[in-house]
N, C-alpha and C positions, 0 to 999 in steps of 0.2 A: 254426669258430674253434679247438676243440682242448680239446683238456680242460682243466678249471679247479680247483687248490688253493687253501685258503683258511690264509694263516697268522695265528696269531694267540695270547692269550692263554684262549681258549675251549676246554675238552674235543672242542669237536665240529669244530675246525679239522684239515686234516689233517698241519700242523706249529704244535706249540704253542712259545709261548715265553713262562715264568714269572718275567715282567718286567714292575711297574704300569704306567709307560711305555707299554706297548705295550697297543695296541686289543685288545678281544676279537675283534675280526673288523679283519686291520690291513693286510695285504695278500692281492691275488689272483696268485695263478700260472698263467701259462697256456704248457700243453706246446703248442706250432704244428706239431709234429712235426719240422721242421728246427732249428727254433731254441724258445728259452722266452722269454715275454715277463713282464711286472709292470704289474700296479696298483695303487696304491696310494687306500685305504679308508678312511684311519686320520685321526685330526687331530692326532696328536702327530709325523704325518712319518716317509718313509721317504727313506732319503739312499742316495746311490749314490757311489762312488768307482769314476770309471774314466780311467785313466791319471795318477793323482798327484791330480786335482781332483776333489774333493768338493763336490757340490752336492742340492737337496733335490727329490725326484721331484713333478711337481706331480700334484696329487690326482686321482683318477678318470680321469686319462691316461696311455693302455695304452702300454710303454715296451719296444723289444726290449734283451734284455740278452745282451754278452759273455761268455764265458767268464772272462775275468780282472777280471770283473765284482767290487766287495765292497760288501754293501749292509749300512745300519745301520737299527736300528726306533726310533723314537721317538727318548728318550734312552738309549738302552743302546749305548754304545760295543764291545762287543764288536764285532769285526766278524763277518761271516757271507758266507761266497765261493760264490758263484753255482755255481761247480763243483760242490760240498758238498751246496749246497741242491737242485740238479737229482738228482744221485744219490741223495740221502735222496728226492725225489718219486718214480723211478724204484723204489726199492722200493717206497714204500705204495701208490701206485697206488688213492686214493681221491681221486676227482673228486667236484666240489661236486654234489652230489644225492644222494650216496652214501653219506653223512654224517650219524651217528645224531646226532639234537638231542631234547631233552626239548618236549614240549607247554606253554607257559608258562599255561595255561589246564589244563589234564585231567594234568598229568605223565605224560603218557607219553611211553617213546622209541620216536620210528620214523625209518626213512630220511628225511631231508632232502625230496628231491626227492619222493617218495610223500604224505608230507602227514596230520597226523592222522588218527587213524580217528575218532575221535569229534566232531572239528569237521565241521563241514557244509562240504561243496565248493563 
């Protein structure tokens, strides 16, 4: 399926955005290699504007997105252009597994995907 970014208001996302509105964990990204697709996580909503109508992504349904794509989080009108967002992915190149998170049990950080060392498997 392609690699997957996690946007969101969390440190361990790999585009954050420090807006309450918006989810700690509020969208997925996913590179398909030809094109980038979206999910949306969040319950405050992620909107899309594509060709003048704006309307609201429904939740947990993977959505291929345009270039002249503009997508909004929650309530933060800012907009935020798909072209933008793909080339900020393009540099970090941190895929969901990849992704340091803290232990909410032991604080510790380790890769996402890897998994505490001190929880049991």
């Amino acid at each position: 399926m392609g690699y997957r970014y996690k946007l969101g208001r969390s440190y361990s996302c790999s585009l954050q955005i420090l807006d309450e509105s918006v989810s700690l964990e509020h969208a997925i990204f996913i590179d398909a290699g030809e094109n980038f697709k979206i999910e949306d996580i969040s319950h405050n909503g992620t909107y899309i504007e594509r060709r003048g109508a704006k309307r609201r992504l429904q939740r947990h349904f993977i959505e291929e997105l345009k270039p002249d794509d503009v997508l909004y989080f929650g309530f933060n009108e800012e907009p935020f252009y798909v072209t933008d967002i793909i080339n900020e992915i393009k540099i970090l190149k941190l895929p969901v597994g990849s992704q340091k998170v803290r232990c909410p049990i032991h604080g510790i950080i380790h890769l996402e995907g890897n998994g505490c060392p001190m929880c049991p498997q």
